[in-house]
C-alpha positions as CSV (number, residue, x, y, z in Angstrom):
1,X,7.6,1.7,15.5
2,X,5.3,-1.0,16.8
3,X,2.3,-3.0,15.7
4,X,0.1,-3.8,18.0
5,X,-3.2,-5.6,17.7
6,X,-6.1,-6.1,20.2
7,X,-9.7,-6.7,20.4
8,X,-10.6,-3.5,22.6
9,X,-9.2,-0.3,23.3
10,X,-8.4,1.3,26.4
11,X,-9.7,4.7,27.4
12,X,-5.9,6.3,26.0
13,X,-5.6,4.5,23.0
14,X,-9.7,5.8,22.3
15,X,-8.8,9.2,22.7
16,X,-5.4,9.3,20.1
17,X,-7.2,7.8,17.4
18,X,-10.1,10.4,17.3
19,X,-7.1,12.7,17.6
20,X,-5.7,11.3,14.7
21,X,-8.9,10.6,12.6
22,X,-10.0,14.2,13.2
23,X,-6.3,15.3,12.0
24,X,-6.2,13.0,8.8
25,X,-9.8,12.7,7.8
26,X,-11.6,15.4,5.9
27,X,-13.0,18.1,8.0
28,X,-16.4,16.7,7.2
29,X,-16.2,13.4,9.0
30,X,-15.0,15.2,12.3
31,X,-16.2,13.0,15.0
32,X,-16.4,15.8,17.9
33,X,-16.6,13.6,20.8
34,X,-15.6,10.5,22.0
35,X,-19.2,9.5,22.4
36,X,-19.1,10.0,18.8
37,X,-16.5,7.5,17.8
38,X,-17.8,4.7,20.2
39,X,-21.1,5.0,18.2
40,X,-19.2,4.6,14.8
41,X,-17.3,1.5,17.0
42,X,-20.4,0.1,18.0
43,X,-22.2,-0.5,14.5
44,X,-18.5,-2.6,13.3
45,X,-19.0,-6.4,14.5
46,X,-16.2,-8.3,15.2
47,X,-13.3,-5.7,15.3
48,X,-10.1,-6.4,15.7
49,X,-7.6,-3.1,16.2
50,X,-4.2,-3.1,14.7
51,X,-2.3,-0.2,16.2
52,X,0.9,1.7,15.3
53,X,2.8,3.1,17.9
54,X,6.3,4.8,18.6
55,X,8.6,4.6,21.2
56,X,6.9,6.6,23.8
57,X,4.1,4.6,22.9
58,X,1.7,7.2,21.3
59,X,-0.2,6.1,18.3
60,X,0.3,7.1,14.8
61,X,-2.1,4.7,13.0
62,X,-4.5,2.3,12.9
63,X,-6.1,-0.4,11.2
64,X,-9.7,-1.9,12.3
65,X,-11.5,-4.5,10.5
66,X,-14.7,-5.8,11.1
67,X,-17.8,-6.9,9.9
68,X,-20.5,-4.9,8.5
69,X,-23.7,-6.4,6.7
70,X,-22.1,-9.9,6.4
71,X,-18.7,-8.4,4.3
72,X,-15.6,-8.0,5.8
73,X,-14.5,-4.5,6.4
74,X,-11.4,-2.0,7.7
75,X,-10.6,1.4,7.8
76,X,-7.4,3.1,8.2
77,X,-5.1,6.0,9.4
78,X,-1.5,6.8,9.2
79,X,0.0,10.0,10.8
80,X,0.4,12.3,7.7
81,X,4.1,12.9,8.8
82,X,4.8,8.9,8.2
83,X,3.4,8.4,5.3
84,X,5.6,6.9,2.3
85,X,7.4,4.8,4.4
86,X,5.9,1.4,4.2
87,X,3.8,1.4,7.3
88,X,0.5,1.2,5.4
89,X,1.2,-1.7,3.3
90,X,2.3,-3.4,6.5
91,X,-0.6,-2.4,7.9
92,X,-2.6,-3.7,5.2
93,X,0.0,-6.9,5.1
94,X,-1.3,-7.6,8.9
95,X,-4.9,-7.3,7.8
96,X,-4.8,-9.3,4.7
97,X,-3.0,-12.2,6.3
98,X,-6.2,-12.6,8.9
99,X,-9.0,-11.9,6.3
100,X,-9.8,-13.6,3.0
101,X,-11.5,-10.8,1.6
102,X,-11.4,-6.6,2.5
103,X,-13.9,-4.4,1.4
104,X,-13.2,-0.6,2.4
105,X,-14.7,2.9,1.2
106,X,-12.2,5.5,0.0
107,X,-12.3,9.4,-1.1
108,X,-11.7,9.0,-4.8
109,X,-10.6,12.6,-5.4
110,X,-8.4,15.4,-3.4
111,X,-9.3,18.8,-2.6
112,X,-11.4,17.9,0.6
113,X,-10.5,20.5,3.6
114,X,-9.0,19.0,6.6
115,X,-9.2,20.4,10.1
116,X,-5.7,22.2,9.9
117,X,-6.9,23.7,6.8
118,X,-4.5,21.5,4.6
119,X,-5.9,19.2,1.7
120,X,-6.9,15.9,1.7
121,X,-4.8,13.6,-0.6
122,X,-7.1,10.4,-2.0
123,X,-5.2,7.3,-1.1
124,X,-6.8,5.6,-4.3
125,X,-3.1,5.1,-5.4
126,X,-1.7,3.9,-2.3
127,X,-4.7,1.2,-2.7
128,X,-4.2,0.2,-5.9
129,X,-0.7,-0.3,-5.7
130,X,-1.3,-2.8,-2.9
131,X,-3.9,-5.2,-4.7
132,X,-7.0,-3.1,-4.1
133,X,-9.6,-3.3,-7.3
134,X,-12.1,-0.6,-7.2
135,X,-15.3,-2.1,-7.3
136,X,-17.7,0.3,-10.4
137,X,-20.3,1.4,-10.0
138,X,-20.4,2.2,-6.2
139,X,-20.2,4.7,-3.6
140,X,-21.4,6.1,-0.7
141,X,-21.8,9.5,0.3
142,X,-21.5,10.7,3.8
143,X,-21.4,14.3,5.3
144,X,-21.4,15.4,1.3
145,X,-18.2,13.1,0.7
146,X,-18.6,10.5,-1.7
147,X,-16.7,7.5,-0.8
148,X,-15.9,4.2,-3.8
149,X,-15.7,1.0,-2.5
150,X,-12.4,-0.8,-2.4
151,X,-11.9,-4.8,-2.3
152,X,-8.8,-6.9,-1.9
153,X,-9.0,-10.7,-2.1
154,X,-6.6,-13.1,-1.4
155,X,-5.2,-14.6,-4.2
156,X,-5.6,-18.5,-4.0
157,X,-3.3,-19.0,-7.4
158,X,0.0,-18.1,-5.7
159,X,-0.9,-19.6,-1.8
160,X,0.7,-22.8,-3.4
């Protein structure tokens, strides 16, 4: 497995991410089209792509952050197949070592239907265990998901 990261994504690497986003995601925030996910791309300032990929070279995850109303964002995905290994930490590892501050919107609860008809696990855990505090007292709902936001700052007590 590989970590990648770039500033823009080629026509290839566009097309296996909505694959992957419209495999992982809840069925309800499908994006149909590629037209669809450039829109989403084009309302995140300042992305940077981290991507995961094997050794034929096709993506299983990715990382974007970004900037969104003056906060520093990222969403994620990780091929359901791979999870539990340790890629999303590293993932997350990546992210946090070029951001003081992540703010991210998560599913808080599981039961959501996904594309293949499987459930949707909440990674609330997953983001907890690596140094995510859940922030009360606010969501977002989209497509009749709720989403609460996430934040991870960097800890200036241990950088010495």
């Amino acid at each position: 497995m590989n970590f990648t990261e770039t500033k823009a994504l080629n026509q290839k690497q566009l097309l296996e991410i909505i694959s992957l986003w419209n495999q992982e995601y809840p069925k309800k925030l499908e994006l149909p089209t590629p037209m669809d996910f450039e829109h989403y791309l084009q309302g995140l300032k300042d992305r940077r792509h981290i991507i995961l990929t094997d050794e034929s070279n096709t993506i299983n995850g990715w990382l974007v952050h970004f900037i969104r109303d003056g906060e520093k964002w990222f969403a994620m995905l990780i091929d359901a197949k791979l999870q539990g290994r340790g890629l999303g930490s590293k993932f997350l590892d990546l992210a946090k070592n070029r951001n003081t501050v992540l703010n991210g919107w998560v599913i808080d609860h599981d039961g959501e239907l996904k594309e293949d008809g499987t459930f949707y696990k909440s990674p609330i855990g997953f983001y907890l265990k690596n140094g995510f505090d859940i922030l009360p007292g606010i969501s977002l709902e989209k497509q009749q998901i709720k989403g609460i936001k996430i934040r991870a700052k960097k800890d200036w007590k241990t950088d010495g």
